[in-house]
C-alpha positions in Angstrom: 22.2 -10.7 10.5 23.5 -7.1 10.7 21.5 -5.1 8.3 19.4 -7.9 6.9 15.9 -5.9 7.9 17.5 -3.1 5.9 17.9 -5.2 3.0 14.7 -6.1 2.9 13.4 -3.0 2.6 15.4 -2.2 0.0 14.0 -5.2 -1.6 10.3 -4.9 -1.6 11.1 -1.3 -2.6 12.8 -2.3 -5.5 10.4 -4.9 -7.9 12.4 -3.5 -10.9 15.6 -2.0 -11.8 14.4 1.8 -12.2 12.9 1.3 -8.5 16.3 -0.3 -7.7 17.9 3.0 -8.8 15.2 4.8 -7.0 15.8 3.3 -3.8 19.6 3.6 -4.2 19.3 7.6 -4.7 17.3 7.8 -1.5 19.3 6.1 1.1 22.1 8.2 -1.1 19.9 11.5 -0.1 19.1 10.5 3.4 23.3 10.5 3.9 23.5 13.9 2.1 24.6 13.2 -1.5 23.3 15.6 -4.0 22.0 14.2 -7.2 23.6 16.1 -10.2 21.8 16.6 -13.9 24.0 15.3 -16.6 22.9 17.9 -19.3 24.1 20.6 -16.6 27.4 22.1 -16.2 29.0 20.7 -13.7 31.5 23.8 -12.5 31.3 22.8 -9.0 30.9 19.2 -8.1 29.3 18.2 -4.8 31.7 16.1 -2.8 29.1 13.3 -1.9 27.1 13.5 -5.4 25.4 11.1 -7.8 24.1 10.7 -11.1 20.9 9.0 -12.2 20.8 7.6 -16.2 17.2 5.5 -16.3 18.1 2.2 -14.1 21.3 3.3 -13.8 23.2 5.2 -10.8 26.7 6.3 -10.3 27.5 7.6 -6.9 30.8 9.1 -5.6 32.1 11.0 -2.6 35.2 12.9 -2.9 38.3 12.8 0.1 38.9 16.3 2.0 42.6 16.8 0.2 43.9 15.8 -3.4 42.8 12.2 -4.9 44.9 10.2 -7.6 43.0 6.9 -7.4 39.6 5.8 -7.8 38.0 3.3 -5.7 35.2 1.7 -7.4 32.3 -0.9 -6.1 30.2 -1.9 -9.5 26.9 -4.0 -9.7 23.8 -4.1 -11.7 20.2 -3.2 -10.8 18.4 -5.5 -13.3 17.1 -9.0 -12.8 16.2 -12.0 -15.2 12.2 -11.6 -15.4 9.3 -11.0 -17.6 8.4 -7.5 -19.3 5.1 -6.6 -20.4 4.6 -6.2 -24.4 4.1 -2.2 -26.0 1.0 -3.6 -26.8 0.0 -7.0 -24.7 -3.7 -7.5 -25.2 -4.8 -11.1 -25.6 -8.0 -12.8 -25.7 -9.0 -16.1 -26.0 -12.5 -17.6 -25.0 -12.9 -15.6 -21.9 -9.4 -15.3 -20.6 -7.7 -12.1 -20.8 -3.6 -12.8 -20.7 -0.5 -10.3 -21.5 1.6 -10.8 -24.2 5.2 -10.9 -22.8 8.9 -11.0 -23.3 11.6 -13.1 -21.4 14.4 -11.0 -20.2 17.9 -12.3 -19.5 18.3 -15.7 -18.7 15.4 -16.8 -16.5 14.5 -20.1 -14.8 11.1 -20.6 -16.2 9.4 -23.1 -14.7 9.7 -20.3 -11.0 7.2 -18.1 -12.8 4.5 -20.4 -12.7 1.8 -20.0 -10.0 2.8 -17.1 -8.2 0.5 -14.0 -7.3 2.5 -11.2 -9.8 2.5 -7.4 -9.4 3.6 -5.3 -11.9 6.0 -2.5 -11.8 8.4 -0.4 -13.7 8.3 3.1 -15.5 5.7 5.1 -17.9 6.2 7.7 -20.1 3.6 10.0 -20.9 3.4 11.5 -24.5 4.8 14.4 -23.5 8.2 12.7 -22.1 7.1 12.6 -18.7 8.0 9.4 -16.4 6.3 8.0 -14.2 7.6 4.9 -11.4 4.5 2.6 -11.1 4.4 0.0 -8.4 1.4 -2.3 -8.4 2.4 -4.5 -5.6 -2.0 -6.2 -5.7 -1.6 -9.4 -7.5 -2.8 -8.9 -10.6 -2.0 -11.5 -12.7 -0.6 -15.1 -12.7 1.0 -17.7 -15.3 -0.9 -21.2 -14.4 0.6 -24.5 -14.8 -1.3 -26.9 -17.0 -3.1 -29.6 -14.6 -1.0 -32.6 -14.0 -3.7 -34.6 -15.3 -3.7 -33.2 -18.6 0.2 -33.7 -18.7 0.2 -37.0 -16.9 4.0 -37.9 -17.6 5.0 -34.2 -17.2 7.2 -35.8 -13.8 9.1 -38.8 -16.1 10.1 -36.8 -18.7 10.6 -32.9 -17.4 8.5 -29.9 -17.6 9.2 -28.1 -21.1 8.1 -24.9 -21.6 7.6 -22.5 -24.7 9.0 -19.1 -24.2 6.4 -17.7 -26.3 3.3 -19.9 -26.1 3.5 -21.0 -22.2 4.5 -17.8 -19.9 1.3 -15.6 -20.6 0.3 -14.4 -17.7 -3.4 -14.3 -17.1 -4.7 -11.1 -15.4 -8.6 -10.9 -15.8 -12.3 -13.1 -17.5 -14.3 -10.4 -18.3 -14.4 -8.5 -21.7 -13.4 -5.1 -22.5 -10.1 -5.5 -20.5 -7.9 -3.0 -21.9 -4.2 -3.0 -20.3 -3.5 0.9 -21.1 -6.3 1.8 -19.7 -6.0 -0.1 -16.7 -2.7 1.0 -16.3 -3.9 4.8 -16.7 -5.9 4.4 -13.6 -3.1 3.2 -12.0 -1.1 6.0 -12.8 -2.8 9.2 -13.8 -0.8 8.8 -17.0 -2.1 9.8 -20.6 -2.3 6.3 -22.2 -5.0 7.7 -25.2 -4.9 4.9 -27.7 -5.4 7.7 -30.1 -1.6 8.9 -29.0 -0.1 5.5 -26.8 1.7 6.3 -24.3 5.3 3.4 -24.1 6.0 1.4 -20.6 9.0 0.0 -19.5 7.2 -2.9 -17.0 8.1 -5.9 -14.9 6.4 -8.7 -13.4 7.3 -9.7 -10.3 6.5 -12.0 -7.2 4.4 -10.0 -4.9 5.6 -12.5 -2.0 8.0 -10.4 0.3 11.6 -10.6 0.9 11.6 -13.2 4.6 14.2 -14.4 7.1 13.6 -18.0 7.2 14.8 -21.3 8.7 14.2 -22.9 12.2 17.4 -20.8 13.1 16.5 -17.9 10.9 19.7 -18.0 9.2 18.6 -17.4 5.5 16.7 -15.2 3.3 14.7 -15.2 0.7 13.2 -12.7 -1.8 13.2 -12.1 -5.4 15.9 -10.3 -7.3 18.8 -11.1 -4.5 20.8 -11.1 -7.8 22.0 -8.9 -7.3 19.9 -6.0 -5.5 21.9 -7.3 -2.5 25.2 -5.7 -4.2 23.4 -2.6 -4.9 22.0 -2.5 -1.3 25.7 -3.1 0.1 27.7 -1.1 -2.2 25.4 2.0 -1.1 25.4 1.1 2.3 28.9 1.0 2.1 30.1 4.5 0.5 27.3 6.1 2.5 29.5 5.4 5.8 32.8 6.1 4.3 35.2 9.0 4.7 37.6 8.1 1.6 41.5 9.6 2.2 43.3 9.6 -0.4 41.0 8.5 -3.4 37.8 8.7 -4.8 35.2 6.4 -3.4 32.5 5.8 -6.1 29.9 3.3 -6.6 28.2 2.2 -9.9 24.9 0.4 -10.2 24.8 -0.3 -13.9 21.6 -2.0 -15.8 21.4 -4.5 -18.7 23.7 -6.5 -17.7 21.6 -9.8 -17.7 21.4 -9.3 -21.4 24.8 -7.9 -22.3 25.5 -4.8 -20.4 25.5 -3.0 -24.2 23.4 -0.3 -23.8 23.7 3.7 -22.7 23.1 2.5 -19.2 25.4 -0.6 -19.1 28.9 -1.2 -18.3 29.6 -1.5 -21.9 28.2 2.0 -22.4 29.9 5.2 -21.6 28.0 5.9 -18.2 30.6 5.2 -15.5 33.6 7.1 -17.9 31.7 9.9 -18.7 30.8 10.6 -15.1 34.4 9.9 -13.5 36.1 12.0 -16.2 34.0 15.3 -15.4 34.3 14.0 -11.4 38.3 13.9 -11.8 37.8 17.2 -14.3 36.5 19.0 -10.9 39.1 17.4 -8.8 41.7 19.1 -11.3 42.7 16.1 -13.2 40.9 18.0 -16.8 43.3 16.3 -19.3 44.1 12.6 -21.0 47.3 12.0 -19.8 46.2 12.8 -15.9 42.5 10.6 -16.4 44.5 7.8 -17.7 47.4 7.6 -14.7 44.2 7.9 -12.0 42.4 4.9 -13.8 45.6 3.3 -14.0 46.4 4.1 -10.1 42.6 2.7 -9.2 40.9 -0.6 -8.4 37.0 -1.9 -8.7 35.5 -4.7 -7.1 32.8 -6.0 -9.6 30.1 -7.7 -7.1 27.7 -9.3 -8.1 26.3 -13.0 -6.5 28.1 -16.2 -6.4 26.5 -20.4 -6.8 26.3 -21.4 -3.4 27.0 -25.0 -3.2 23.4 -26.7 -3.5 22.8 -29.6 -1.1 20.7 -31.4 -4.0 23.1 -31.2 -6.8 27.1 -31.0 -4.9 28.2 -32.6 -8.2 28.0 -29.5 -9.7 31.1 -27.5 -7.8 34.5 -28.2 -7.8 35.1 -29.5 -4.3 37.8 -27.3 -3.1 36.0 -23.9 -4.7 32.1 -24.5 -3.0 30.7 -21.4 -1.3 29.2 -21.8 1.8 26.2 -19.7 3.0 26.7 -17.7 5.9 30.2 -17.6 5.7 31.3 -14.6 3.9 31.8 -13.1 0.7 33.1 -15.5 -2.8 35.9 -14.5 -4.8 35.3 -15.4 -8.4 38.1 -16.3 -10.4 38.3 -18.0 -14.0 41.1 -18.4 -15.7 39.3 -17.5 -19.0 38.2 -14.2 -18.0 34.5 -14.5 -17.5 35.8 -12.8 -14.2 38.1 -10.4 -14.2 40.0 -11.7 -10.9 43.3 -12.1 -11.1 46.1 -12.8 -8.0 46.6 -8.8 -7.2 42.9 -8.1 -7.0 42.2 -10.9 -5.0 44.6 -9.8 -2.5 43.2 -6.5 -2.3 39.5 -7.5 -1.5 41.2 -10.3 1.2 43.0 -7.3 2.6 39.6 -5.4 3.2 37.6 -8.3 4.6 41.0 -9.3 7.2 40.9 -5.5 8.2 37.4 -6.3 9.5 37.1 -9.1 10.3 35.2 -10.3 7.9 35.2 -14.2 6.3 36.0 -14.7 3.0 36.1 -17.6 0.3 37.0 -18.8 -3.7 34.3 -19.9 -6.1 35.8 -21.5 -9.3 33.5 -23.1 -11.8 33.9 -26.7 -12.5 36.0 -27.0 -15.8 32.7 -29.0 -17.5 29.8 -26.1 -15.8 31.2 -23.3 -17.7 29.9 -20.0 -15.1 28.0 -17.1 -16.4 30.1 -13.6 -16.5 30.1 -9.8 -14.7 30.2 -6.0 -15.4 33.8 -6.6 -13.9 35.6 -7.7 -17.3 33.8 -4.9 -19.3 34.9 -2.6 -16.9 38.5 -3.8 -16.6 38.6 -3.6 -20.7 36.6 0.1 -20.7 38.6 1.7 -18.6 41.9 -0.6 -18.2 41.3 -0.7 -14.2 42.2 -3.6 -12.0 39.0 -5.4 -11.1 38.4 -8.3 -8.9 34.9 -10.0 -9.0 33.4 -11.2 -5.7 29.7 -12.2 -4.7 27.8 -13.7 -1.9 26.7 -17.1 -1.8 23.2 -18.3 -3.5 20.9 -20.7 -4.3 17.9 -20.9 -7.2 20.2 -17.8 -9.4 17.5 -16.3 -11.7 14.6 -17.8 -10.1 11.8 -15.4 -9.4 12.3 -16.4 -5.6 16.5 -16.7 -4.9 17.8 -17.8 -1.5 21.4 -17.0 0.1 22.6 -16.6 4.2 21.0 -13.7 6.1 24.1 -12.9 7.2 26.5 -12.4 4.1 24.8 -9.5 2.9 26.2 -7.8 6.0 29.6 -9.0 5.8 29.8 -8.0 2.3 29.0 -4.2 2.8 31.1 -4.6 5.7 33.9 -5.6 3.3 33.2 -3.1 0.9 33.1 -0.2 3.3 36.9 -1.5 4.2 37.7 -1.2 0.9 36.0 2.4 -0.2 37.8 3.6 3.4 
């Protein structure tokens, strides 16, 4: 479980992707790395450096002599969840509930009676930001009683996106959300000039070891903070030789990735070509041999195989938890392994001793997709995609080994080295 209490820091740190990125840049500033502005000149380039765009973060530390690769580790801070509305005031009789939307592809039905904090980013009229972290339980989204949905168990629980996950957070009257929120904050939430949010919900339950041999662990938003958590972990301990080590924590990508801050956007090439720019490498020609001299290992989490359901794998590709990192591969792209990136991430997890295994999708499960084929197309860069094992993938409560997260940043510091 090397690393594991770590993690979990990390974890209950991070109840939404700007706190993700927050955490991220401080374990990047307790190893040194100096965050750089964007809208700055960048004449001279910190070797151990790192860019902050919103939820986003791209970090990289530079070798001691001339580089002509790129190493790249790329994940995603954001989690399926529910965000609160601009304006989510609702009343009826003498519940108070907040208006909501779904984000990403959530499993519905794990929202339901749990004690939720809210957290995520406010900006002031004045463009100021503010992280807020409510981590009090403040609001919940009750399941209707079992006797007033007495075949609810026969025929399966259905739920409205719109009608059934309002959360209910107070029954009393004059309950206003911006205002509560402004003495949360200190913000200026006038209703006169409203203030906008950027807010999660999220399962005040902390991240735990669990099991009668304390083998697993359990938190919310393992997918994929535990990629974000190794990658870091990772290039913090790394003395790259004769490449650039970088790693790229990109958000949106549960709905897309296509967004100024997603691996579809320009984020990770705008900040590698004024890296490589400082390195010497200032023209097309020069950029494009790097990239195409360079690797990325897209990681983000893998489908354990689930003791309830086994059906659902393909018995010779079933992640086990506990014993190492996944290499995804599908033949149709929706990762962007292929037999020469493979390779290279085996090669790093030999060098160290570290376990590793193949997920494949059944041909009749069709598997969700990465960053790593947007990245491979953005930039034309070899990319394998690899993940540790999980169960209950876009739950608000996710489960995987308590010791893979370990052997992938063990992994991934082999391959940054």
């Amino acid at each position: 479980m090397a690393g594991v209490q770590d993690l979990m820091t990390f974890l209950d740190a991070s109840p939404s992707p700007w706190h993700a990125a927050a955490s991220a840049a401080a374990l990047l500033g307790a190893a040194g790395f100096v965050e750089v502005d964007e809208t700055e000149r960048w004449d001279e380039v910190p070797p151990a450096g790192y860019v902050r765009r919103g939820a986003a973060l791209v970090a990289w530390r530079l070798p001691s002599g001339s580089a002509s690769a790129l190493r790249i580790v790329g994940a995603h801070t954001d989690s399926p969840g529910l965000r609160i509305h601009a304006r989510p005031d609702q009343a009826l009789a003498n519940w108070r509930s907040l208006g909501v939307e779904i984000y990403g592809g959530v499993l519905l039905n794990s929202w339901l009676d749990r004690d939720l904090g809210i957290a995520g980013r406010v900006v002031a009229p004045d463009g100021t930001s503010t992280l807020v972290n409510v981590s009090d339980p403040v609001a919940r989204v009750p399941q209707l009683a079992i006797h007033l949905d007495r075949d609810v168990n026969d025929r399966g629980l259905v739920l409205d996106k719109h009608q059934h996950l309002r959360p209910v957070w107070a029954s009393s009257e004059g309950t206003s959300f911006a205002a509560w929120l402004a003495e949360q904050t200190g913000a200026d939430l006038d209703a006169r000039d409203p203030a906008f949010w950027d807010l999660c919900l999220y399962d005040t339950q902390p991240a735990a070891v669990l099991g009668v041999d304390r083998s697993l662990l359990a938190s919310g938003r393992l997918d994929n903070q535990v990629s974000c958590w190794a990658g870091v972990t990772a290039l913090t301990a790394v003395l790259p030789t004769d490449h650039i080590a970088v790693v790229a924590l990109f958000d949106h990508e549960e709905v897309g990735s296509a967004s100024r801050s997603g691996a579809a956007g320009p984020v990770l090439d705008s900040v590698l070509t004024r890296v490589l720019a400082s390195v010497g490498v200032a023209d097309a020609d020069g950029t494009q041999r790097v990239f195409a001299a360079s690797s990325c290992v897209s990681a983000d989490n893998a489908h354990a195989i689930h003791p309830n359901y086994p059906e659902r794998h393909d018995a010779g590709h079933a992640p086990l938890v506990n014993h190492g990192p996944a290499i995804k591969i599908n033949a149709n792209q929706r990762y962007a392994t292929d037999a020469g990136t493979a390779a290279l991430f085996q090669r790093a997890c030999a060098d160290v001793g570290v376990p590793v295994q193949t997920f494949v999708s059944r041909n009749n499960v069709p598997c969700g997709s990465t960053i790593g084929p947007i990245t491979a197309t953005r930039l034309g860069i070899a990319t394998v995609d690899v993940g540790v094992p999980q169960l209950s993938m876009h739950s608000a409560r996710e489960l995987c080994g308590a010791d893979d997260p370990g052997h992938l940043a063990k992994a991934l510091e082999a391959y940054l080295g």
